[in-house]
Backbone as XML, in Angstrom:
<?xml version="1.0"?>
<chain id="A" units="angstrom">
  <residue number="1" name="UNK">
    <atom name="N" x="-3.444" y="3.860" z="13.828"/>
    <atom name="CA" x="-2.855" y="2.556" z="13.614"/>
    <atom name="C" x="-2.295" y="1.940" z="14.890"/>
  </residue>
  <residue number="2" name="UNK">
    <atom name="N" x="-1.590" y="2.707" z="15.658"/>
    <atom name="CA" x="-1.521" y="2.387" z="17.109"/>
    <atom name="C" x="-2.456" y="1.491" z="17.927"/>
  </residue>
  <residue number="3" name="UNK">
    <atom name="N" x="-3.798" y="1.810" z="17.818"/>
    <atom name="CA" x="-4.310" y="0.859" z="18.657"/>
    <atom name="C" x="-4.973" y="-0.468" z="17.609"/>
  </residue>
  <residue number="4" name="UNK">
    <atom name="N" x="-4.853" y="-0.699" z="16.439"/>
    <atom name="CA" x="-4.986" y="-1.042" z="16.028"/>
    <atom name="C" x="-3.998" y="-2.383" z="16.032"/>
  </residue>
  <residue number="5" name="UNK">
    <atom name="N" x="-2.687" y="-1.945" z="16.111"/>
    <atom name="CA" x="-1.639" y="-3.009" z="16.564"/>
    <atom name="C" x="-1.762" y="-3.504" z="17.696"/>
  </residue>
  <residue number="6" name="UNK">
    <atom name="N" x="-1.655" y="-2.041" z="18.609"/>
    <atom name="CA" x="-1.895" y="-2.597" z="20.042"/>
    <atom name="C" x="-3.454" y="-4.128" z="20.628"/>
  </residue>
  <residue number="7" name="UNK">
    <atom name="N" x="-4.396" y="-4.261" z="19.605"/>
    <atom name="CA" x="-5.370" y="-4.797" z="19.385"/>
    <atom name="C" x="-4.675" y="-6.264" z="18.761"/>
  </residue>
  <residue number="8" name="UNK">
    <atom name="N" x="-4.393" y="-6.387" z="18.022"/>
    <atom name="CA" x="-3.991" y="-7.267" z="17.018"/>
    <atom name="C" x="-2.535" y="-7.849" z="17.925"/>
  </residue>
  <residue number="9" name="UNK">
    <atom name="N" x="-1.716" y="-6.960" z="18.833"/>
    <atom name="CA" x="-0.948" y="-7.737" z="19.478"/>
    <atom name="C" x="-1.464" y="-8.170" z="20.620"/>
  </residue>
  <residue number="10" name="UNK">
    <atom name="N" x="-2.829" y="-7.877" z="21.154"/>
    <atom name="CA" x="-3.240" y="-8.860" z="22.096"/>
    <atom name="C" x="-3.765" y="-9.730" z="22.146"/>
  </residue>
  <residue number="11" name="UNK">
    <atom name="N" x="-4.108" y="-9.965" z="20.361"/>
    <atom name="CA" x="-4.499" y="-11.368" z="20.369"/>
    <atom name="C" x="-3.548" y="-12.612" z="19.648"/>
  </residue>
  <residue number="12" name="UNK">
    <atom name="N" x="-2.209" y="-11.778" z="20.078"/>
    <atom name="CA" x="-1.117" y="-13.283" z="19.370"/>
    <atom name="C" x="-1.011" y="-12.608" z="17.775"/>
  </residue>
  <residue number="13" name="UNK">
    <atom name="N" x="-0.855" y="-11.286" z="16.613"/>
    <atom name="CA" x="-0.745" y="-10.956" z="16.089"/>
    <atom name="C" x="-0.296" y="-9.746" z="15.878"/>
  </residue>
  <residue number="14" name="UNK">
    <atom name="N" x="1.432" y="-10.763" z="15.167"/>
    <atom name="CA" x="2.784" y="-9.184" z="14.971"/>
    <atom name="C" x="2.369" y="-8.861" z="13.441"/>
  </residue>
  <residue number="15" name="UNK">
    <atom name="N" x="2.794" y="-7.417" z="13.478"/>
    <atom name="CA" x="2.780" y="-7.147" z="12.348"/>
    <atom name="C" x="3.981" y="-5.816" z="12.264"/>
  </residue>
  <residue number="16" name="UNK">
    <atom name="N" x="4.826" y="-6.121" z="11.622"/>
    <atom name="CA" x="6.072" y="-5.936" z="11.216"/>
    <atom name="C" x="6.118" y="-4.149" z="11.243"/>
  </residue>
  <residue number="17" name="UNK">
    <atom name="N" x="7.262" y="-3.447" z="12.005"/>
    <atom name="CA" x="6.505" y="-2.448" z="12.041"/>
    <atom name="C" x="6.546" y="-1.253" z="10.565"/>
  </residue>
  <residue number="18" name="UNK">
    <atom name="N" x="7.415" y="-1.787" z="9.866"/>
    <atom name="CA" x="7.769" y="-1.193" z="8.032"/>
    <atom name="C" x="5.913" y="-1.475" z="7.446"/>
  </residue>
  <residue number="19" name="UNK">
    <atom name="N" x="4.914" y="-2.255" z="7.960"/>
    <atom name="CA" x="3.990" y="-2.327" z="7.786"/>
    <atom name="C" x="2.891" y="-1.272" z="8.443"/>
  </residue>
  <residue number="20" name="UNK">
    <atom name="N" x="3.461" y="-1.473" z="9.560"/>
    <atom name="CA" x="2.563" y="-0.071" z="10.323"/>
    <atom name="C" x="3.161" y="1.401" z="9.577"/>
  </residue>
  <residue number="21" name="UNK">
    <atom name="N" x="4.290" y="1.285" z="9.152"/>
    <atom name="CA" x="4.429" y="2.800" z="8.715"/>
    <atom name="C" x="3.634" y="2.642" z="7.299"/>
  </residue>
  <residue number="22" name="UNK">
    <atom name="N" x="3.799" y="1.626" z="6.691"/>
    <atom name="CA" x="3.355" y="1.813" z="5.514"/>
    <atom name="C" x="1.705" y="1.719" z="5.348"/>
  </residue>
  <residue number="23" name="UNK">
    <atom name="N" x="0.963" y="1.341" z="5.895"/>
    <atom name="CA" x="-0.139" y="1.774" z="5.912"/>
    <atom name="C" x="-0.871" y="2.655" z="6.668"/>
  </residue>
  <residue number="24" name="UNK">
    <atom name="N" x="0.377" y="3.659" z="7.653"/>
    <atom name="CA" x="0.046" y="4.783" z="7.994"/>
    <atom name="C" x="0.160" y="5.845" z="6.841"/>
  </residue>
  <residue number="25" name="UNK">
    <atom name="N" x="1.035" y="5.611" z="6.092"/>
    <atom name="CA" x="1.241" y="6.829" z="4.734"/>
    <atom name="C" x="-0.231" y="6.409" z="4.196"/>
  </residue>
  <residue number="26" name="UNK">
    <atom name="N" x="-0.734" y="5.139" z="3.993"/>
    <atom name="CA" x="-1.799" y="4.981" z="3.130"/>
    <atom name="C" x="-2.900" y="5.889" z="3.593"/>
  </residue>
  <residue number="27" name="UNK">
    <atom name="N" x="-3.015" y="6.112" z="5.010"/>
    <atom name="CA" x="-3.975" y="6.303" z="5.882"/>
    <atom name="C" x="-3.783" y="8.000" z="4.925"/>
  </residue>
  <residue number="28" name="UNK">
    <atom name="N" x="-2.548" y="8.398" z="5.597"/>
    <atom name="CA" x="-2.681" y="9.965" z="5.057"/>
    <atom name="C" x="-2.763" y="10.186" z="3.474"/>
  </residue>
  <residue number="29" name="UNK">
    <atom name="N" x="-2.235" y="9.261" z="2.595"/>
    <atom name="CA" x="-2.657" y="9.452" z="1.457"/>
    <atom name="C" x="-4.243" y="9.664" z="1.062"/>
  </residue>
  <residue number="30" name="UNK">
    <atom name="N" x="-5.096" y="8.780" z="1.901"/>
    <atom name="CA" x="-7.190" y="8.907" z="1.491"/>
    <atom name="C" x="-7.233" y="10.091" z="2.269"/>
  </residue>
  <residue number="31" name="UNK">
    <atom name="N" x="-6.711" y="10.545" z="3.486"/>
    <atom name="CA" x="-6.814" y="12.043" z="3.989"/>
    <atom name="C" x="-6.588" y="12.876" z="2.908"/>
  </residue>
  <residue number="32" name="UNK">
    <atom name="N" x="-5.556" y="12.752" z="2.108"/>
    <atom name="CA" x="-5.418" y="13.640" z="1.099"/>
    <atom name="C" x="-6.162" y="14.241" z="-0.242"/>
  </residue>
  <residue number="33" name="UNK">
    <atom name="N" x="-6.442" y="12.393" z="-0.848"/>
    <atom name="CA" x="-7.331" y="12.770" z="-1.737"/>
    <atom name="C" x="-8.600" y="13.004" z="-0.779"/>
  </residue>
  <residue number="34" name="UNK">
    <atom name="N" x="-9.218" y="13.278" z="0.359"/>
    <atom name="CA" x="-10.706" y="13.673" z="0.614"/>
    <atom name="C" x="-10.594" y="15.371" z="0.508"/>
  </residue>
  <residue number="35" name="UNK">
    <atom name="N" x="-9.141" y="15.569" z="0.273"/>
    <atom name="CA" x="-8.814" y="17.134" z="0.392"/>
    <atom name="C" x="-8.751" y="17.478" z="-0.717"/>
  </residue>
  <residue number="36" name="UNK">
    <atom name="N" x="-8.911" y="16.254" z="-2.014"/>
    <atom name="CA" x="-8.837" y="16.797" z="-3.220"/>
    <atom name="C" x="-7.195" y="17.258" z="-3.586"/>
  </residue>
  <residue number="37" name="UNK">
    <atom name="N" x="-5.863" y="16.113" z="-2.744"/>
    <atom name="CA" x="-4.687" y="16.725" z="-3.051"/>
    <atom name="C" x="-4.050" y="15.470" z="-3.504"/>
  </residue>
  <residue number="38" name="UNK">
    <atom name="N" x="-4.599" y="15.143" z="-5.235"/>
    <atom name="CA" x="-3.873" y="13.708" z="-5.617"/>
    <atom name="C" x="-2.475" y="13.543" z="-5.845"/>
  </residue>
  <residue number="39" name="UNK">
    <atom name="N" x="-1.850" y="15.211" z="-5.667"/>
    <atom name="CA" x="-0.100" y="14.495" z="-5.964"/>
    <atom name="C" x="0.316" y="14.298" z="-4.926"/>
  </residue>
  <residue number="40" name="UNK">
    <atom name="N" x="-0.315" y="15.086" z="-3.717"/>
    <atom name="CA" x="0.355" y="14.442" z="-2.253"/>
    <atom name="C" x="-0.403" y="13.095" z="-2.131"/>
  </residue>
  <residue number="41" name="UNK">
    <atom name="N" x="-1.251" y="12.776" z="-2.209"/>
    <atom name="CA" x="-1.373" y="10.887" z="-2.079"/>
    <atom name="C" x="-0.759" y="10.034" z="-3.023"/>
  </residue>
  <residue number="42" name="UNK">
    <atom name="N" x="-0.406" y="10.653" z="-3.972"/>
    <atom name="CA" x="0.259" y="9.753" z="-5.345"/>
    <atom name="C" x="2.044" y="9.673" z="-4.338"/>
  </residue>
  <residue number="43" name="UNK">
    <atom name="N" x="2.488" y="11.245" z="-3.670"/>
    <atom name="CA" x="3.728" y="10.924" z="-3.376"/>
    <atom name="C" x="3.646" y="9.916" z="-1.899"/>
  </residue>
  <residue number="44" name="UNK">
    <atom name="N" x="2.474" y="10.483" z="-1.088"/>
    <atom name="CA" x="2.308" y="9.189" z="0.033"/>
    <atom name="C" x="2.114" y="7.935" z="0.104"/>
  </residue>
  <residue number="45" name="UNK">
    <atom name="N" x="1.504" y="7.602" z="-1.590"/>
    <atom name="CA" x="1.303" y="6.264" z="-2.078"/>
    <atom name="C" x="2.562" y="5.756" z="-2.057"/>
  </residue>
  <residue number="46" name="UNK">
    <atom name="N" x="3.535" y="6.200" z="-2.539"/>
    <atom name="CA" x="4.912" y="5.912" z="-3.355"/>
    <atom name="C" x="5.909" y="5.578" z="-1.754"/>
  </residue>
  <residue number="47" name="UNK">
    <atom name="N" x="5.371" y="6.127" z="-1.364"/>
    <atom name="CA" x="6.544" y="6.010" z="0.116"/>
    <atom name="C" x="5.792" y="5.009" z="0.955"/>
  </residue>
  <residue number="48" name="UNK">
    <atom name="N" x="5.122" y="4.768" z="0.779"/>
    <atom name="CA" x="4.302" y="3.288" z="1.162"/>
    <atom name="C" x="4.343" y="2.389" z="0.633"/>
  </residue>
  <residue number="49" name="UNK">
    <atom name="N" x="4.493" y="2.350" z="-0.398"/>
    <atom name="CA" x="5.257" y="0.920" z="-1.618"/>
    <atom name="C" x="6.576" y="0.663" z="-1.197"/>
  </residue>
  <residue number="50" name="UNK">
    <atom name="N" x="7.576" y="1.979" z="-0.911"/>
    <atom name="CA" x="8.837" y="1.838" z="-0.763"/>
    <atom name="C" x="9.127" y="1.357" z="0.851"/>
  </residue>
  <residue number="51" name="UNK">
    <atom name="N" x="8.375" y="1.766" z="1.727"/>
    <atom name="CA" x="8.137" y="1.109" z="2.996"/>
    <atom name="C" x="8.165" y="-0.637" z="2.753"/>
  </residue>
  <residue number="52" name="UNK">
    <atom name="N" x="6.695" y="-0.674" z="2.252"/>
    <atom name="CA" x="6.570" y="-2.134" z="2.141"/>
    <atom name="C" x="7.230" y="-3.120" z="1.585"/>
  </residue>
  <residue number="53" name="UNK">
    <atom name="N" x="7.710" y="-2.406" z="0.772"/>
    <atom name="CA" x="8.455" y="-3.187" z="-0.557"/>
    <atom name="C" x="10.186" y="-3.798" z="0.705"/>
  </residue>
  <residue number="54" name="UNK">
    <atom name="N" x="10.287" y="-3.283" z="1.482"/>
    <atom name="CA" x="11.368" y="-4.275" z="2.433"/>
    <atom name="C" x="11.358" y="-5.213" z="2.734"/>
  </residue>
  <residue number="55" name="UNK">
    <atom name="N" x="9.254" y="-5.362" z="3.021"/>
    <atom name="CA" x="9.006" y="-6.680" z="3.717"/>
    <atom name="C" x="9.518" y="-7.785" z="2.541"/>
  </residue>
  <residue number="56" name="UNK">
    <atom name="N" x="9.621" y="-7.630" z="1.342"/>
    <atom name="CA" x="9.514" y="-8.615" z="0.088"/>
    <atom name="C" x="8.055" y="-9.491" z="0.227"/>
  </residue>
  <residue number="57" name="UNK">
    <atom name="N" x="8.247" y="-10.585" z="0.065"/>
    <atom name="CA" x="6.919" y="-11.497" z="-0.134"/>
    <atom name="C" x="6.359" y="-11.289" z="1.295"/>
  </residue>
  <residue number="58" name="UNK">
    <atom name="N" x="6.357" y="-10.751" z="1.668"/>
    <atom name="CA" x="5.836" y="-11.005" z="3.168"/>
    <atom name="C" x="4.754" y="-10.027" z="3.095"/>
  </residue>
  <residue number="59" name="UNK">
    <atom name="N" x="5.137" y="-9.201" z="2.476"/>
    <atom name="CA" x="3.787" y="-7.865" z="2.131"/>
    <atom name="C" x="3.498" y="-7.969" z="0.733"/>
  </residue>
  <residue number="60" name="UNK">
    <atom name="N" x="3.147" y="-8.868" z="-0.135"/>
    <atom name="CA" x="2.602" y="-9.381" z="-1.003"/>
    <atom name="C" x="1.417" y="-8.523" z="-1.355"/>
  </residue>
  <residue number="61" name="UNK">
    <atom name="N" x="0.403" y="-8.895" z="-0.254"/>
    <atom name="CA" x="-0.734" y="-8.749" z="-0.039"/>
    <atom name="C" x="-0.976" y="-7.276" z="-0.133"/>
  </residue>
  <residue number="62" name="UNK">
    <atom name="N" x="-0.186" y="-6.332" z="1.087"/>
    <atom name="CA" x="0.221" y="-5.016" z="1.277"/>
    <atom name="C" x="0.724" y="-4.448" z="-0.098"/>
  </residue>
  <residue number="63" name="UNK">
    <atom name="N" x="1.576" y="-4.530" z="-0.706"/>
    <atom name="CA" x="1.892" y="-3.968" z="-1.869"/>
    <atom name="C" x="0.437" y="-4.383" z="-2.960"/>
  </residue>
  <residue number="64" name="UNK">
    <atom name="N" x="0.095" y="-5.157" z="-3.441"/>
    <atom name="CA" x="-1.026" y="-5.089" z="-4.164"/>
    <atom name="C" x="-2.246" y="-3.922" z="-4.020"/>
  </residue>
  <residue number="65" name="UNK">
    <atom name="N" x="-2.815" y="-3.751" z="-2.922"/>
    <atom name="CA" x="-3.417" y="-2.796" z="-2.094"/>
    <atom name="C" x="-3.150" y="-1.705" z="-2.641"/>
  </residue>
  <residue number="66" name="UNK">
    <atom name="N" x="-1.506" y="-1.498" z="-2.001"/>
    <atom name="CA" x="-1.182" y="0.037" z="-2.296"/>
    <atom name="C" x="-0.898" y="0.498" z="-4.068"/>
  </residue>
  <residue number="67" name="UNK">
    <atom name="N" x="-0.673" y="-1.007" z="-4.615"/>
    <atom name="CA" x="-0.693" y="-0.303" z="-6.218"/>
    <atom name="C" x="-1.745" y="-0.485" z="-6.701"/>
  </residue>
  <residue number="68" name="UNK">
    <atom name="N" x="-2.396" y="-1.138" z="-6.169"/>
    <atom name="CA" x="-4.257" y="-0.863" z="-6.820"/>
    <atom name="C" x="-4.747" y="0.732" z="-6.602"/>
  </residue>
  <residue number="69" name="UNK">
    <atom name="N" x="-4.427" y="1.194" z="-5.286"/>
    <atom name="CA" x="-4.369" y="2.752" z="-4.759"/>
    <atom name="C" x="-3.901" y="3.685" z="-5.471"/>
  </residue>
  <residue number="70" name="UNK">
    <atom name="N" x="-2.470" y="3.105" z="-5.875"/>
    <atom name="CA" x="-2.020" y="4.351" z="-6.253"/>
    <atom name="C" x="-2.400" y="4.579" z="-8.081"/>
  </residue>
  <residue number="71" name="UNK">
    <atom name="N" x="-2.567" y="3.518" z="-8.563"/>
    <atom name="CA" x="-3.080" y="2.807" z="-9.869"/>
    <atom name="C" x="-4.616" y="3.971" z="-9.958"/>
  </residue>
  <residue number="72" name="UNK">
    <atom name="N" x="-5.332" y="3.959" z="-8.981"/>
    <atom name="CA" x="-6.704" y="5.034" z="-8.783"/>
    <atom name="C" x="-6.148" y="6.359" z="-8.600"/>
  </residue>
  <residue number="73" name="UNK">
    <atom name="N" x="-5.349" y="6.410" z="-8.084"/>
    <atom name="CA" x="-4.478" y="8.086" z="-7.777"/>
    <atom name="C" x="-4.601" y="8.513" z="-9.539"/>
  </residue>
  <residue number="74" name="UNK">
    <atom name="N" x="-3.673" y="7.755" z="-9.973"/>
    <atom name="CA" x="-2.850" y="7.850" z="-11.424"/>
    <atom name="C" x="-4.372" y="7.964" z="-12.345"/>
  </residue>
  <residue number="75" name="UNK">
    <atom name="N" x="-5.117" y="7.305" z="-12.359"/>
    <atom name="CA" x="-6.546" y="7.263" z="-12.914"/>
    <atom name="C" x="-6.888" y="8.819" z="-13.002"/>
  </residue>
  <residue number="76" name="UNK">
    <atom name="N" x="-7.179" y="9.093" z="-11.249"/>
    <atom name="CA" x="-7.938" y="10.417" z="-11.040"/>
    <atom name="C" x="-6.922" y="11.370" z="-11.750"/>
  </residue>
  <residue number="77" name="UNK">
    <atom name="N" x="-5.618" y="11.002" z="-11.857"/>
    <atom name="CA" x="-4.865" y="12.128" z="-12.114"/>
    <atom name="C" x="-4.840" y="12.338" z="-14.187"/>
  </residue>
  <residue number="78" name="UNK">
    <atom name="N" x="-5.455" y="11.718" z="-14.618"/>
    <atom name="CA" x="-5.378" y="11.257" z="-15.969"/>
    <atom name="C" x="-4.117" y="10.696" z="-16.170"/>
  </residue>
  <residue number="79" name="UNK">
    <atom name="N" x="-3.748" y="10.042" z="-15.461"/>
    <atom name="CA" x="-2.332" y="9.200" z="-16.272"/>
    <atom name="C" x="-1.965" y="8.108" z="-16.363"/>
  </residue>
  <residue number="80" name="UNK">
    <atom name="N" x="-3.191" y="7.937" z="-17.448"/>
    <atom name="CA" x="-3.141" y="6.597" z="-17.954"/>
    <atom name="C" x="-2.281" y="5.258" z="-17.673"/>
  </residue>
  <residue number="81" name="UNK">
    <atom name="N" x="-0.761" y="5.612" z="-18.438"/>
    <atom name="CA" x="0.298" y="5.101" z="-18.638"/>
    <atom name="C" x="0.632" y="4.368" z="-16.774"/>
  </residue>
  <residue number="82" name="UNK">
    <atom name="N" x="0.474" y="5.097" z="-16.172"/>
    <atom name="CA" x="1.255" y="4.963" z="-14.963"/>
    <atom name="C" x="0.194" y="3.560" z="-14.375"/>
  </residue>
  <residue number="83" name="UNK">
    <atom name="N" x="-1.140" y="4.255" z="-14.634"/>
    <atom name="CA" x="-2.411" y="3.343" z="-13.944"/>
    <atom name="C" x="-2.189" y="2.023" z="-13.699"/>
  </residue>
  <residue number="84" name="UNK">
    <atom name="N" x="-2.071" y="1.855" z="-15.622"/>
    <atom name="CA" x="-1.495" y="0.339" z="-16.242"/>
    <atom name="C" x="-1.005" y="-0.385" z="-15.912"/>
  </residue>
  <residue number="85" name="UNK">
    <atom name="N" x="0.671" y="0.341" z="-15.801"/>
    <atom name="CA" x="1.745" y="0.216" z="-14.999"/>
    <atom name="C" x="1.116" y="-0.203" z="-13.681"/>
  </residue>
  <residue number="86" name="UNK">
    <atom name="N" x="0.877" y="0.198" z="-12.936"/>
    <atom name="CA" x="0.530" y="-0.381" z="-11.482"/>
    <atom name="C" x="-0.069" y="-1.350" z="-11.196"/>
  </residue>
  <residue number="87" name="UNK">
    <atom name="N" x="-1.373" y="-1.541" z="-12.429"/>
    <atom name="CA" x="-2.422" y="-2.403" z="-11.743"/>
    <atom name="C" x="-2.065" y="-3.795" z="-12.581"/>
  </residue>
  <residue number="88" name="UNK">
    <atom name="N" x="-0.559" y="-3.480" z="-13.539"/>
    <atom name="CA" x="0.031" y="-5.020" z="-14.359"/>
    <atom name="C" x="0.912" y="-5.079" z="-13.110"/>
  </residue>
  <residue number="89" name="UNK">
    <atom name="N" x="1.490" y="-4.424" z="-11.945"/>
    <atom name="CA" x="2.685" y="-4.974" z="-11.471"/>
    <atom name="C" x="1.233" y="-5.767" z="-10.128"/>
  </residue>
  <residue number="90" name="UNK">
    <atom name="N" x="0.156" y="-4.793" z="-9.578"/>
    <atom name="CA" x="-0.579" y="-5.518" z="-8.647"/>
    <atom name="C" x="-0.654" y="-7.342" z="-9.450"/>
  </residue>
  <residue number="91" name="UNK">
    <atom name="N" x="-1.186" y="-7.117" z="-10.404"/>
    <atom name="CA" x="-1.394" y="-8.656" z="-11.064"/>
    <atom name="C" x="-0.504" y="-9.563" z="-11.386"/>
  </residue>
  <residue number="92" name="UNK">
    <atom name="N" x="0.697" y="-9.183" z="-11.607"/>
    <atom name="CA" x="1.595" y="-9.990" z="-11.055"/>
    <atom name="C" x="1.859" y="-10.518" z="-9.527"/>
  </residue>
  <residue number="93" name="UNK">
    <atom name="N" x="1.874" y="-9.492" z="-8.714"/>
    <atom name="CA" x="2.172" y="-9.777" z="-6.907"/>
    <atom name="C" x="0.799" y="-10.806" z="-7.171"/>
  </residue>
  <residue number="94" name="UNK">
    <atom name="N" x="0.271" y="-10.506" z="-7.366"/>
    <atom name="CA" x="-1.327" y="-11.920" z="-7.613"/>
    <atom name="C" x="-1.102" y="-12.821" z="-7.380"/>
  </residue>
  <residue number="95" name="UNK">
    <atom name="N" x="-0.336" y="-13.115" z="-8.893"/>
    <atom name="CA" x="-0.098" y="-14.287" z="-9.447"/>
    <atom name="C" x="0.786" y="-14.968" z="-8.699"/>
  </residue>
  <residue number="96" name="UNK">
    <atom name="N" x="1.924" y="-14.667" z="-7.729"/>
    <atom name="CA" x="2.816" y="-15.373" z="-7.283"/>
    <atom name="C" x="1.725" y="-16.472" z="-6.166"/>
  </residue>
  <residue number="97" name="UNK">
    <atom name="N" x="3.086" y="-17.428" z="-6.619"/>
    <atom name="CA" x="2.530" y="-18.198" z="-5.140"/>
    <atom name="C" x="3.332" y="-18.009" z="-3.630"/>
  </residue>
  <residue number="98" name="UNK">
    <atom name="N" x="2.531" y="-18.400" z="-3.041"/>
    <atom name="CA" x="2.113" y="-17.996" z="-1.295"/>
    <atom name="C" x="3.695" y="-18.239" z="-0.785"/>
  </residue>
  <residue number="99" name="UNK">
    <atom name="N" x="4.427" y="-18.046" z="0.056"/>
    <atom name="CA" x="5.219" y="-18.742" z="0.461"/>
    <atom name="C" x="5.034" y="-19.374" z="1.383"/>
  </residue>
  <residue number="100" name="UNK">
    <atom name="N" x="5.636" y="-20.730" z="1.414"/>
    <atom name="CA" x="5.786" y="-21.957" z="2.544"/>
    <atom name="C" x="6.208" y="-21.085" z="3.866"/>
  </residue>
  <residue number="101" name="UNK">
    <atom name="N" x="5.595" y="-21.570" z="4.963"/>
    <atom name="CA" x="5.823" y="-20.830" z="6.290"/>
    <atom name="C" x="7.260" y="-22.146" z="7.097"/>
  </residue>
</chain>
């Protein structure tokens, strides 16, 4: 993710750094499930929501992502209930409108 910012800040684009951590957990969460370890990405999911979730509307976008993610975690994991849960709160962050800059 490092050079990835470092990239994105040389072309006139900040990105908050509660964002870089939080889609570094995401990063290690798909490391995890490729290891076949869905409660450690379900708990890396969760600390990446809670990362993002500082930005408020500003990671809108970012939180949808990660509960669509973790919404597939909860899937693979059979748990239903939780899935639901996630992918009604992603569809809400949806639904909001944009904020005025």
């Amino acid at each position: 993710p490092s050079s990835c910012v470092a990239l994105l800040d040389h072309v006139g684009v900040t990105v908050p750094e509660a964002a870089q951590r939080a889609w570094l957990r995401r990063m290690y969460a798909m490391r995890a499930l490729r290891s076949n370890k869905g409660g450690e990405a379900l708990a890396l999911l969760t600390e990446a929501l809670q990362e993002a979730s500082s930005l408020k509307g500003r990671a809108a976008h970012l939180l949808t992502l990660l509960l669509e993610q973790r919404a597939d975690v909860h899937e693979m994991l059979r748990d239903a209930p939780s899935a639901r849960d996630d992918r009604e709160r992603a569809a809400r962050l949806r639904a909001m409108p944009a904020p005025v800059a």
